[in-house]
C-alpha positions as protocol buffer text, in pm:
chain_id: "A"
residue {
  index: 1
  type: UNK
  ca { x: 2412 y: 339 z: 2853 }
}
residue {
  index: 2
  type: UNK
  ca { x: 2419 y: 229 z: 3211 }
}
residue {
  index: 3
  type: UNK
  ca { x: 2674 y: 540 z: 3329 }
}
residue {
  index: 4
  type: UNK
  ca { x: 2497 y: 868 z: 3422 }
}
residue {
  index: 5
  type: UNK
  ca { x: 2637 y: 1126 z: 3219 }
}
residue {
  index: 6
  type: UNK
  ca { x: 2635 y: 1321 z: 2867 }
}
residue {
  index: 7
  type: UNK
  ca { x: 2723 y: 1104 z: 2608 }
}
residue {
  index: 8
  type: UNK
  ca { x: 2893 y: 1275 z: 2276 }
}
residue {
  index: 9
  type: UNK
  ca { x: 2617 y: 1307 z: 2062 }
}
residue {
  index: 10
  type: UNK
  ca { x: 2835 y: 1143 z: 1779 }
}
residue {
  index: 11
  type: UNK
  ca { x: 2875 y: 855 z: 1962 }
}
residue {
  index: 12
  type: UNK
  ca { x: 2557 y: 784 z: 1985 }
}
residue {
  index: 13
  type: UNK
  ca { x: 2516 y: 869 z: 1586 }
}
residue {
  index: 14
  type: UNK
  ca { x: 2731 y: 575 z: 1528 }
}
residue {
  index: 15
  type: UNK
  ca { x: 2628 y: 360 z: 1776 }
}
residue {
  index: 16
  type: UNK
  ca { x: 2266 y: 399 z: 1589 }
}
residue {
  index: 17
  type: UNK
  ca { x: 2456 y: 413 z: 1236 }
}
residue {
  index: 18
  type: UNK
  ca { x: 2622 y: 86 z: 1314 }
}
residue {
  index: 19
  type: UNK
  ca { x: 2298 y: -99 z: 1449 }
}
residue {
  index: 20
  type: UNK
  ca { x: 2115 y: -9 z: 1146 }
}
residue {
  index: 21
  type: UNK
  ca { x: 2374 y: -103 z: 895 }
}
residue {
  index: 22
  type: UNK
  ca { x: 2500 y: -411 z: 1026 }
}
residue {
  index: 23
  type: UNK
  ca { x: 2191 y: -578 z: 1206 }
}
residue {
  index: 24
  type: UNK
  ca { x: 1858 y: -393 z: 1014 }
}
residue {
  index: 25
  type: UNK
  ca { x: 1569 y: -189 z: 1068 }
}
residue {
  index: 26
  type: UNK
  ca { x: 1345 y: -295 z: 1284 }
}
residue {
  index: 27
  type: UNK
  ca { x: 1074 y: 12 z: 1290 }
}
residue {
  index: 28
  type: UNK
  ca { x: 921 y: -218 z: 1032 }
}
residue {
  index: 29
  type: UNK
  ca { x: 708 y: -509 z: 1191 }
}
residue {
  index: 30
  type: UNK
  ca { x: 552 y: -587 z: 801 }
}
residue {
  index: 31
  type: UNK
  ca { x: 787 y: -916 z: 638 }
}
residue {
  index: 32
  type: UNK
  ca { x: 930 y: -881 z: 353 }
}
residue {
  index: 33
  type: UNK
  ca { x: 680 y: -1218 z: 199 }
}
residue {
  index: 34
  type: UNK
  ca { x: 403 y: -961 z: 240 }
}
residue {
  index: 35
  type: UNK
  ca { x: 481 y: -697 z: -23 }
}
residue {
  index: 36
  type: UNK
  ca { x: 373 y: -780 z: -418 }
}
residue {
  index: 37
  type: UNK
  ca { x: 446 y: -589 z: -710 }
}
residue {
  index: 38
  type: UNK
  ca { x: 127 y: -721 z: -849 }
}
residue {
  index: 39
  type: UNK
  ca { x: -32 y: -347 z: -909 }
}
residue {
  index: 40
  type: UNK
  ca { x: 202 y: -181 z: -1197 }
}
residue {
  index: 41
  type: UNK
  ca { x: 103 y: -49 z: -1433 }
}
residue {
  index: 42
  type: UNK
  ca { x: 373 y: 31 z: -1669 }
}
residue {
  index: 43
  type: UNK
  ca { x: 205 y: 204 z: -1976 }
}
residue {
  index: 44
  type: UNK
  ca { x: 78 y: 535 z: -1842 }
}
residue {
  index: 45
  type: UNK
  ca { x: 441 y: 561 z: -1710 }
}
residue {
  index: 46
  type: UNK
  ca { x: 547 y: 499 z: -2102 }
}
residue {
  index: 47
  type: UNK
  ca { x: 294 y: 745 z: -2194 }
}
residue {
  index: 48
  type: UNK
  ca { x: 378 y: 1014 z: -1964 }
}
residue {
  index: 49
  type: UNK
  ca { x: 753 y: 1008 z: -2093 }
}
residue {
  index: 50
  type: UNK
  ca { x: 682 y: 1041 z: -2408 }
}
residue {
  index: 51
  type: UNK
  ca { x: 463 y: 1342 z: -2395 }
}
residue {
  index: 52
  type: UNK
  ca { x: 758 y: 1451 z: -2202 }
}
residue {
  index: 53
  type: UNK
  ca { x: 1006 y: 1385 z: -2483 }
}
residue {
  index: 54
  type: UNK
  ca { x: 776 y: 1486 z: -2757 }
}
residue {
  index: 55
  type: UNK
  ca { x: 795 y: 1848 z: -2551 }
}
residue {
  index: 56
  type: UNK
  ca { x: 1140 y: 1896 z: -2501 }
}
residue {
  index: 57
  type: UNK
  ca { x: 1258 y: 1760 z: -2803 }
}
residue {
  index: 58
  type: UNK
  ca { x: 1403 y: 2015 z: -3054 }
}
residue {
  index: 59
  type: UNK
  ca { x: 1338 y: 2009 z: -3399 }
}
residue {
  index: 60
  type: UNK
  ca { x: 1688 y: 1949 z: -3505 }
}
residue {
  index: 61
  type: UNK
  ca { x: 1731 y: 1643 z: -3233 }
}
residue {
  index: 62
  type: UNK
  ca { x: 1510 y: 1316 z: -3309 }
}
residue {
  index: 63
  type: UNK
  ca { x: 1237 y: 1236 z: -3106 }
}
residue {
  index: 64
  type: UNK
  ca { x: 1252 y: 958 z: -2838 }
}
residue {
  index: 65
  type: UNK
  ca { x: 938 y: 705 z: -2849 }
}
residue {
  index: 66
  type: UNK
  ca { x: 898 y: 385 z: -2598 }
}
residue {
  index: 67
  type: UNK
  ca { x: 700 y: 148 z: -2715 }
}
residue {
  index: 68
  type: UNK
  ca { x: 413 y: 105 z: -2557 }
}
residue {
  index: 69
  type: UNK
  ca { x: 258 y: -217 z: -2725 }
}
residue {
  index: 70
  type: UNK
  ca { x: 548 y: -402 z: -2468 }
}
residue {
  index: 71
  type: UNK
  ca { x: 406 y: -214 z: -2153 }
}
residue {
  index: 72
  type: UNK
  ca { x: 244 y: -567 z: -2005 }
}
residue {
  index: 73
  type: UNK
  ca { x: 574 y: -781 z: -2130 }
}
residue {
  index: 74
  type: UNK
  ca { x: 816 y: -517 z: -1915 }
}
residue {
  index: 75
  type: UNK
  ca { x: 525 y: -552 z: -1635 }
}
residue {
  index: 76
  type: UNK
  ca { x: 570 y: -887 z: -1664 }
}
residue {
  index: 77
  type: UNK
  ca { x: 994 y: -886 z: -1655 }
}
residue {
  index: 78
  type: UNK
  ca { x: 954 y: -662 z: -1353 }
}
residue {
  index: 79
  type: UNK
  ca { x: 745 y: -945 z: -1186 }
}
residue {
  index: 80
  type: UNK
  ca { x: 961 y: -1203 z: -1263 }
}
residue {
  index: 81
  type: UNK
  ca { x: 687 y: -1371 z: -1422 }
}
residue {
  index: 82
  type: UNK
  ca { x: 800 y: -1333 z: -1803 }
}
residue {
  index: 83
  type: UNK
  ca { x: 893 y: -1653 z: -2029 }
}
residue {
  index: 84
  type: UNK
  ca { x: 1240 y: -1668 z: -1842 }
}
residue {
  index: 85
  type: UNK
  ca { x: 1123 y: -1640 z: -1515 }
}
residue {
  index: 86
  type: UNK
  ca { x: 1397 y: -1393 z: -1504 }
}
residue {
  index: 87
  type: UNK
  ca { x: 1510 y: -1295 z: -1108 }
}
residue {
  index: 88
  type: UNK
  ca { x: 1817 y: -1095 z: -1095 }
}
residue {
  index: 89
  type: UNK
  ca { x: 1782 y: -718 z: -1174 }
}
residue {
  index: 90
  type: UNK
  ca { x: 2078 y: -705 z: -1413 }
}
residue {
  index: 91
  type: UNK
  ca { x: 1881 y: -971 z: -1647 }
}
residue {
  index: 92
  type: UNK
  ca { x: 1594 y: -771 z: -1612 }
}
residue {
  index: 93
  type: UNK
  ca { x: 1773 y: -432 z: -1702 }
}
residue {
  index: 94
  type: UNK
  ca { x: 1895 y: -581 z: -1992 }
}
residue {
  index: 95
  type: UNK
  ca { x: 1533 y: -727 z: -2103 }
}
residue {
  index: 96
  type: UNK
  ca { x: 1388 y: -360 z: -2040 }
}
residue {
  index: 97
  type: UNK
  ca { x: 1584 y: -227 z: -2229 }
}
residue {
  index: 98
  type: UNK
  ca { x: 1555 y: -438 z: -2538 }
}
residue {
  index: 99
  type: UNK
  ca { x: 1158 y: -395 z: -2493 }
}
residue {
  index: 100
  type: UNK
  ca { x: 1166 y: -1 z: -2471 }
}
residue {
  index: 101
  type: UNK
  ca { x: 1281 y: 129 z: -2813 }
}
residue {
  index: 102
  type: UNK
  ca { x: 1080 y: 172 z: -3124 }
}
residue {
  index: 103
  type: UNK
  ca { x: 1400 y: 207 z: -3323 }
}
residue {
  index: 104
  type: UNK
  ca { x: 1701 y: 61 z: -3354 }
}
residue {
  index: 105
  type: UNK
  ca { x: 1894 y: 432 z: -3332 }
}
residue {
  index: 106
  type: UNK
  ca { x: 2155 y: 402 z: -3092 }
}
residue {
  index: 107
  type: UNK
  ca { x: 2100 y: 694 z: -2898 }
}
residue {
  index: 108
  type: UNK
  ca { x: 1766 y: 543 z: -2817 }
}
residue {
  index: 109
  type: UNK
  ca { x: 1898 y: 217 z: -2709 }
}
residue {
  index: 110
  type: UNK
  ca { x: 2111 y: 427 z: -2467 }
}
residue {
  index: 111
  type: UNK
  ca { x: 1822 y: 646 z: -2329 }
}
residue {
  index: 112
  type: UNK
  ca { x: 1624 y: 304 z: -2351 }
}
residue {
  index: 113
  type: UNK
  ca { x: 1894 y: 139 z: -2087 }
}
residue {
  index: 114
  type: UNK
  ca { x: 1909 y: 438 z: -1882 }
}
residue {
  index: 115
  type: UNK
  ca { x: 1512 y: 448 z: -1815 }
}
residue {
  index: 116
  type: UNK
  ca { x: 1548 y: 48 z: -1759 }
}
residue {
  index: 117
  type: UNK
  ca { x: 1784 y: 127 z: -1502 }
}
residue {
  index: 118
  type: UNK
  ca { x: 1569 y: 377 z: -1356 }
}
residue {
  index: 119
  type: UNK
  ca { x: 1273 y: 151 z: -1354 }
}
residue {
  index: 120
  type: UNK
  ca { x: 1527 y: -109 z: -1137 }
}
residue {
  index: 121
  type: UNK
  ca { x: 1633 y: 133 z: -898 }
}
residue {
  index: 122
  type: UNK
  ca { x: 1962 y: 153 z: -1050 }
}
residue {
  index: 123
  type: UNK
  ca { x: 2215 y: 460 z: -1139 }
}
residue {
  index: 124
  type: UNK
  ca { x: 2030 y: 666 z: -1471 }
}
């Protein structure tokens, strides 16, 4: 930085790259304290991906259904503020994903844990 000359623009890529990785993002003044998940609102979500099943669904496949009666008890595992106090996102995955299904099929446990992991920000 202090010569006077054309840097490699690579370089500089992975001078940036490296800042950003190892020592954080600092365009953001806002702390982390300040942000709540206090406004979800899980069962028009539920709702939504139904209808979306219920379209798509062939008549030879069975129909996927979430159940919405548990929309406020996955709000409240996605809080943290469920019976448990459950805080790490694999426990939480895993409590999804038992509260999703109607049934008991296994093919809708499976989509069940994959929209659980979606919900978590994990790999669907």
């Amino acid at each position: 930085m202090t010569e006077n000359r054309k840097f490699d623009l690579r370089e500089i890529f992975l001078a940036m790259h490296h800042i950003v990785k190892y020592r954080g993002n600092f365009l953001q003044d806002t702390p982390v304290k300040s942000f709540e998940a206090s406004k979800i609102d899980v069962a028009p979500t539920l709702e939504s991906i139904n209808a979306a099943f219920n379209n798509k669904a062939d008549e030879d496949c069975e129909k996927l259904e979430l159940n919405l009666k548990n929309a406020h008890a996955i709000e409240e595992v996605i809080k943290g503020e469920d019976q448990d106090k459950t805080t790490y996102k694999k426990d939480k995955v895993k409590k999804i994903a038992l509260l999703l299904p109607t049934s008991t099929d296994k093919n809708a446990k499976n989509a069940a844990k994959q929209i659980a992991n979606a919900i978590m920000g994990y790999k669907t």
